[in-house]
PATOR-955095 format. One record per residue (C-alpha): y negated, z negated, x negated; residue in one letter. Coordinates in pm, whole numbers, plus 50000, padded with zeros to 5 digits. Layout:
N
YZXA;...
***
This chain:
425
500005000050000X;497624988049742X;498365021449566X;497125044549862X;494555026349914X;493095032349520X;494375069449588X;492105074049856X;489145055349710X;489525079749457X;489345110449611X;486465096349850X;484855089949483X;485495128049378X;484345140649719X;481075121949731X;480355137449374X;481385170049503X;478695167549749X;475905155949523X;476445180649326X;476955208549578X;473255199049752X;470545219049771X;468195224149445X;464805210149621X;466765174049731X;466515167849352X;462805176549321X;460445145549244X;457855141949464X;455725128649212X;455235135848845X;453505124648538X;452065141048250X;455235140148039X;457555147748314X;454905179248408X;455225194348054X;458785187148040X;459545205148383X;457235237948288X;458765239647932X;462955237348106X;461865261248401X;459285285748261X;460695322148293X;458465332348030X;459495306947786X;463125309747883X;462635347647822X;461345342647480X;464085317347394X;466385346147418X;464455361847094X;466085335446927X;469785341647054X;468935379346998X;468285369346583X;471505346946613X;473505376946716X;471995400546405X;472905373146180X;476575380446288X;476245416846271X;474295409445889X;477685392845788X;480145416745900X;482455433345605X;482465472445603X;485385486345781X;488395501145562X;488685538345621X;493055553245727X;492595590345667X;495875612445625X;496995650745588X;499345676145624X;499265706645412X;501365736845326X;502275746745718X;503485776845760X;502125783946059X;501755820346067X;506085821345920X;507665807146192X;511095816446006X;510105796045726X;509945762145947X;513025743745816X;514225706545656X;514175721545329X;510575735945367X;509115700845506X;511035686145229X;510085708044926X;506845727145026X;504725705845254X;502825681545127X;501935646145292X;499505622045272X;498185592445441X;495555566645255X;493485537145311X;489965531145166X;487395508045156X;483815507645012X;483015478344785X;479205463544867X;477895459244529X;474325438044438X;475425410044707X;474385432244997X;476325410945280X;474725377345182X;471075391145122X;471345407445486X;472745378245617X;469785351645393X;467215378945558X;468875374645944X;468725336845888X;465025339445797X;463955358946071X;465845335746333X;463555310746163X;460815329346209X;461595335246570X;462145296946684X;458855287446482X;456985316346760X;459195303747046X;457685271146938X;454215279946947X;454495293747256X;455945261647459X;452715244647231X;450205271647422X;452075260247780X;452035223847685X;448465225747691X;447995247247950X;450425219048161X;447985196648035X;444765204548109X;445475215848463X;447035182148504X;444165166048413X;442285191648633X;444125174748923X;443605134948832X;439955147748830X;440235155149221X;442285131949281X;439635105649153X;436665127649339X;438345126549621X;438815088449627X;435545081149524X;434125101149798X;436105094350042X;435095055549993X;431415065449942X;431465082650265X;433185053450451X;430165032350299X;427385051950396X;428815056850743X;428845022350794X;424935025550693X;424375048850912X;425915025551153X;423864998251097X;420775019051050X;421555029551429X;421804997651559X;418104993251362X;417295020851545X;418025013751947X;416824977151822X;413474993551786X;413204977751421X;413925017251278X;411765044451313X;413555073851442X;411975099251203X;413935072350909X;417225070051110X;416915108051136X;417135114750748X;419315087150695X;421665105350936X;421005139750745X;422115126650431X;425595119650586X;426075156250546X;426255160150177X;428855128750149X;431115151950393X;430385178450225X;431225160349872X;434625150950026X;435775186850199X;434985201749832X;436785175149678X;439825178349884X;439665213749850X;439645211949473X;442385190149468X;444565214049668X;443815243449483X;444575223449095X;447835206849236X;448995243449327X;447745258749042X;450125229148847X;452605235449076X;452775277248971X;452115270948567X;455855243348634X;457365267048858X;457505270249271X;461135259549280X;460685224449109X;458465207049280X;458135208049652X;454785215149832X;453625182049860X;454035167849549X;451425146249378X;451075132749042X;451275096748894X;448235087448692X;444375083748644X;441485090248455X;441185070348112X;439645065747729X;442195066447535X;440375063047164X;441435080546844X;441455062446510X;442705090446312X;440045109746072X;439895144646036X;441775147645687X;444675131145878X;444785152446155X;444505183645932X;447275176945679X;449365164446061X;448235200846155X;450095215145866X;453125194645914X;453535203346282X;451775230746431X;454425255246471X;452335288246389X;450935281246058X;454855267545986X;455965306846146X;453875325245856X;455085299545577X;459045310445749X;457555348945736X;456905345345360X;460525337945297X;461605360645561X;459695390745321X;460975375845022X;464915379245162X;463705414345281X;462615422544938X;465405407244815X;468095431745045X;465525460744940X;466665452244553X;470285452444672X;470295483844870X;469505499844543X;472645489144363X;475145520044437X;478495506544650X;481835516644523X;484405533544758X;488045532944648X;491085547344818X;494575547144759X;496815575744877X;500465576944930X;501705612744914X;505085630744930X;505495671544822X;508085690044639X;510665664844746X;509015635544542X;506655609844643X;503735591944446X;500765572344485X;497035579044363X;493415559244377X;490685574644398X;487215562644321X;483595570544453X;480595559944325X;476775579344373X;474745578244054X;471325564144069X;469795593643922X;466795601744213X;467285572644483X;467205539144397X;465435527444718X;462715522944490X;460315531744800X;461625506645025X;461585476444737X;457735489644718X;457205485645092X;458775449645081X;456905440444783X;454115447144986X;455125430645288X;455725400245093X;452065399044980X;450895406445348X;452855377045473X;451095351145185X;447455362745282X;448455358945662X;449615324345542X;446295315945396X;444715328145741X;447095306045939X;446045278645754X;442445287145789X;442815290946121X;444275254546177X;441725238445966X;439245253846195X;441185243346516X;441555207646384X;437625205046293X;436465219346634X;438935197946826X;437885169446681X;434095175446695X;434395183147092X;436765149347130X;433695131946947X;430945148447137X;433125135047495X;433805106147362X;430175099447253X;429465106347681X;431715083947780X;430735056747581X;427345060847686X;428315057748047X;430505028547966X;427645011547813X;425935005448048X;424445039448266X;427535030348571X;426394997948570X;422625005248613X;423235032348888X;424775009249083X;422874982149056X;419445003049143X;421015017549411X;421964980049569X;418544972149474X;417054999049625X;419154994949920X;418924956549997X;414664959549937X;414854991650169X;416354968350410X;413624939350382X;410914964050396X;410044958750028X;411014998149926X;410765033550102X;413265050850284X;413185081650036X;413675055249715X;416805044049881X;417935074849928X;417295091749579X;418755058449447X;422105064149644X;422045104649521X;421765094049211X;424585068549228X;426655091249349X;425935119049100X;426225096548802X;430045083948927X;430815122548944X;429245130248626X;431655102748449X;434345119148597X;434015147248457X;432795130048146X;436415113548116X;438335145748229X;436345163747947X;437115141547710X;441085140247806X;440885181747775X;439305177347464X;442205148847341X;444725176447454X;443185199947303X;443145182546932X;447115175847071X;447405212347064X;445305221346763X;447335194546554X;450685206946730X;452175173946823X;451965156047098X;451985118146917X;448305110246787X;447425087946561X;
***
């Protein structure tokens, strides 16, 4: 009994897998994502990437065909037929006049031709999985900054949404000012008006917000997240302590396109080096087993071309060349990261500089001037049009930091991206 009853637990165990496994792709979608799981998703599902992975399987595959062997060569003859004596055709005429032979060759690669081809297949898969790498580094940032595009509505959204819901209840109270006969109705009037902008501010910021979470959703791929997804996290600072000379020799370590042209210099320098061995001559020997005149024997053969007018010296001219093109593009890949690095970090300083500066104090002050304005508007002490410019101007500094922060996060992805890791300092 106790036996059934562990056979059956079993196979419910096997079924229930079965059926997780067996349901439909978007029941395993998350509903909500972070940064890291966003870049992670877009780099496993992107067709383009996926397409260009296949480069690298493509230069796998060459390295086999680099290594293969020559094939030996069977050749074999008849000779001595007499075909136009049918008389003649006889035991003793196969036996004494015809001749026989059947042979096997096989060329000889001389100059270490299979292992240069197969050393300049190796480099070039390098060479290929260094660009596959850039490429995921380009859509890493490009993940990036539209996710940050999104906490930016996202945080618009919620600060206008409770800004509204505060001035409404102004309005409100300004209303009951108003039948009370202590408001003027020209005041309530453009207190009113002004209610219009904070709607406004909130049907742009929703609309933003649909239109970056959508364009997220495309740059990760329809099929992985469903439509209403939203994302897990928020506007911050996040200081870097790193200095430039850091960041620049980090840029050299990691970024995957200066480390493609350093690969591409010994990619040339294996081509040159198959160039040099295509010019040694190969050597072809056979060995043929014949019979004629009632006797049979055996005989090599040998084949070799003299290097009298080709000795691919043309091709070892182009690779020499090649090799030279590859070091100066080198020297412009690192140029080019230097640059990246410097103006990376010069923009991540300029944002962080803003955001600082609203830190410091600017948030602070808005605020308080606009509850000042707004508590003396109230006892009569200030005009209607103070309170209001002190509220606009409230509400345009919060946005302003906003975008402040989200600038300075693009910015701190951006000197991710220039450096070519993800794990600052």
């Amino acid at each position: 009994m106790a036996e059934r009853i562990m056979r059956f637990a079993l196979v419910s165990l096997i079924a229930s897998a079965i059926g997780i496994a067996s349901l439909p792709a978007f029941a395993q979608q998350p509903s909500k994502i972070t940064l890291e799981d966003a870049i992670k998703l877009a780099l496993d599902n992107s067709p383009t990437i996926r397409a260009q992975r296949t480069n690298i399987d493509q230069s796998k595959a060459q390295e086999i065909t680099a290594n293969l062997r020559p094939n030996p060569v069977l050749g074999w003859d008849t000779q001595f037929i007499p075909l136009f004596s049918p008389n003649l055709f006889s035991t003793d005429t196969l036996n004494n006049l015809q001749q026989f032979d059947i042979g096997v060759g096989y060329l000889f690669e001389r100059g270490k031709k299979r292992q240069r081809r197969l050393e300049a297949a190796k480099d070039q898969t390098a060479v290929t999985d260094a660009q596959v790498h850039d490429a995921e580094r380009a859509l890493s940032f490009n993940v990036a900054q539209q996710f940050v595009n999104v906490l930016l509505a996202e945080s618009n959204l919620q600060f206008t949404a409770t800004d509204l819901d505060s001035y409404v209840r102004t309005v409100q109270i300004n209303e009951d000012r108003y039948k009370a006969g202590d408001l003027s109705k020209v005041d309530f009037l453009k207190i009113k008006v002004q209610l219009l902008q904070f709607q406004t501010d909130v049907n742009v910021a929703r609309l933003q917000r649909v239109q970056a979470l959508t364009t997220l959703r495309q740059l990760i791929g329809y099929d992985q997240l469903p439509k209403d997804y939203d994302v897990i996290g928020e506007l911050e600072y996040k200081p870097v302590h790193a200095g430039l000379d850091d960041l620049e020799a980090l840029a050299l370590r990691e970024r995957p396109d200066y480390r493609a042209t350093q690969l591409g210099i010994n990619s040339a320098q294996s081509q040159l080096n198959l160039a040099k061995a295509n010019g040694k001559q190969d050597l072809d020997v056979t060995f043929d087993f014949s019979h004629v005149s009632a006797a049979s024997s055996g005989s090599f053969f040998f084949n070799i071309p003299l290097p009298v007018f080709n000795r691919n010296q043309g091709e070892i001219a182009r690779t020499r060349f090649a090799l030279t093109q590859s070091q100066f593009t080198s020297t412009a890949a690192r140029d080019t990261v230097f640059t990246d690095v410097r103006n990376a970090f010069e923009d991540l300083n300029s944002n962080q500089e803003i955001v600082t500066l609203y830190q410091s104090g600017y948030l602070q002050q808005a605020q308080e001037s606009r509850d000042i304005s707004e508590f003396a508007y109230k006892q009569g002490a200030a005009a209607l049009l103070d309170y209001l410019d002190a509220e606009r101007s409230y509400r345009a500094t919060q946005l302003v930091y906003r975008q402040a922060l989200a600038a300075y996060m693009v910015s701190l992805e951006q000197l991710k991206q220039a450096t070519g890791t993800r794990n600052l300092p």
